[in-house]
matplotlib code that plots the C-alpha trace (Angstrom):
import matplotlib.pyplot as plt

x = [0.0, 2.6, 4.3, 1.4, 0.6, 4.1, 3.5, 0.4, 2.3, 4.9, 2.0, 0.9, 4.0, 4.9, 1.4, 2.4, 5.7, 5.1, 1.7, 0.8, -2.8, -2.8, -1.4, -3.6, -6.3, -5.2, -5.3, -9.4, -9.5, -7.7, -10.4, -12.7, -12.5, -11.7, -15.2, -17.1, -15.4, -16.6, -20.1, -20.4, -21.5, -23.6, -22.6, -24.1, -22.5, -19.4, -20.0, -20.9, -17.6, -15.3, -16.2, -16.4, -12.8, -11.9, -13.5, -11.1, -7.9, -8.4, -9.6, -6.1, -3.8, -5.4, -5.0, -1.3, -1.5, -2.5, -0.2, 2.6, 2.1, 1.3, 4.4, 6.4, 4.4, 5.4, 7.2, 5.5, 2.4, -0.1, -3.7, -4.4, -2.2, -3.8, -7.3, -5.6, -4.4, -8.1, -10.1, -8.1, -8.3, -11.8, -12.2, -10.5, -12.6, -16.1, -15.3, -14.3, -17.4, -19.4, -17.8, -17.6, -21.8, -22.0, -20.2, -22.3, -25.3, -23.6, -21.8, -23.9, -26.9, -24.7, -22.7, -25.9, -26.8, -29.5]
y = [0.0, 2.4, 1.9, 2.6, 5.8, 7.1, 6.0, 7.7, 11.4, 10.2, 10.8, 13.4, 15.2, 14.5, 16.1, 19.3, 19.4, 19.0, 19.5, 22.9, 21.8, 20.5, 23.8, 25.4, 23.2, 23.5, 27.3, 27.3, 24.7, 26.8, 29.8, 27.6, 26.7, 30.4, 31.5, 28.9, 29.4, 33.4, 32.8, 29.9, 27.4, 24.4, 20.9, 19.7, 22.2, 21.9, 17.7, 18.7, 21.5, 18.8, 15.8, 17.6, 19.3, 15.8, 14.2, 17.0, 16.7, 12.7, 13.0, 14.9, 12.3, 9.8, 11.8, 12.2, 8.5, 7.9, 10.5, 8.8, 5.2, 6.4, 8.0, 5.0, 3.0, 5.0, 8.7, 7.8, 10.3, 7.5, 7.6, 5.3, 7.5, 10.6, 9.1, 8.2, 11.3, 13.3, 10.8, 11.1, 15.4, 15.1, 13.3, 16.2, 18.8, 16.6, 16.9, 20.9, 21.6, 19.5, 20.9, 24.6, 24.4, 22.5, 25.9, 28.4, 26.4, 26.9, 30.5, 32.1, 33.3, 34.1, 36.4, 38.2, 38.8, 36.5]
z = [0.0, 0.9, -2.7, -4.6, -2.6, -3.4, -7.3, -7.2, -5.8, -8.1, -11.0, -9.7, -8.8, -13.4, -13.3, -11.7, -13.3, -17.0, -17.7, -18.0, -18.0, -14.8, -13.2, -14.9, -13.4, -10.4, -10.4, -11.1, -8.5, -6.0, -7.4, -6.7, -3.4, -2.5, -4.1, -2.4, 0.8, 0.5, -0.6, 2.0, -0.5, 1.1, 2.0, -0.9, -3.5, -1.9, -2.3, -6.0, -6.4, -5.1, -7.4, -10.5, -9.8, -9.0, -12.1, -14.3, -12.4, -12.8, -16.6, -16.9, -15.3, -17.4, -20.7, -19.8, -19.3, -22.6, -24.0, -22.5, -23.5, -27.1, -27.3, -25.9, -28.4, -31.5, -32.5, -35.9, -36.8, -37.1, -37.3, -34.5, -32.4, -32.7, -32.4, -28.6, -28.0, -29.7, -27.4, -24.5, -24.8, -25.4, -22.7, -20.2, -22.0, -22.1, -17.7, -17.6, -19.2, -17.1, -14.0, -15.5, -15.8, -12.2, -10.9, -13.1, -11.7, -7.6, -8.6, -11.1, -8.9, -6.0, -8.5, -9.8, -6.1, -6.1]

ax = plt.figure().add_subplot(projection="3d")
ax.plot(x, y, z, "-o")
ax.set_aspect("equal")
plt.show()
């Protein structure tokens, strides 16, 4: 158990450090969480807020998953590879939209004073 914890920081720690994504994932997150924490969000939004940033930052690791096992598998421009690499993007953006309209629906009224 210990091992695969330390693999799994490992990830994220290649994540963090070569992914500009991922930061930049991060940052929203860390926008996030300060915007709920000021308009005192609910449980139940915060439940919501922390899955979908979840869902994204885990969408991500996998895409660079696939990124990185397509480019061990070939350096060639193949078709099969980009269809990887398209699916596993979409993918990562299929989960920030989701998550971007699970924060309008949480942020939006609070921002028009509603």
């Amino acid at each position: 158990m210990k091992d695969s914890i330390k693999y799994a920081l490992e990830g994220i720690g290649e994540g963090w450090r070569n992914h500009p994504n991922f930061r930049r994932q991060i940052g929203i997150l860390m926008a996030v969480l300060a915007a709920g924490w000021w308009y005192k969000i609910s449980g139940l939004e915060w439940v919501m807020v922390v899955l979908a940033s979840g869902l994204v930052l885990s969408a991500e690791m996998a895409n660079t998953a696939i990124e990185s096992v397509v480019d061990l598998a070939t350096k060639e421009r193949r078709p099969e590879a980009k269809i990887a690499k398209d699916a596993g993007a979409g993918g990562v953006m299929i989960m920030s939209a989701a998550a971007a309209i699970v924060g309008i629906i949480i942020f939006l009224p609070r921002l028009m004073g509603h």
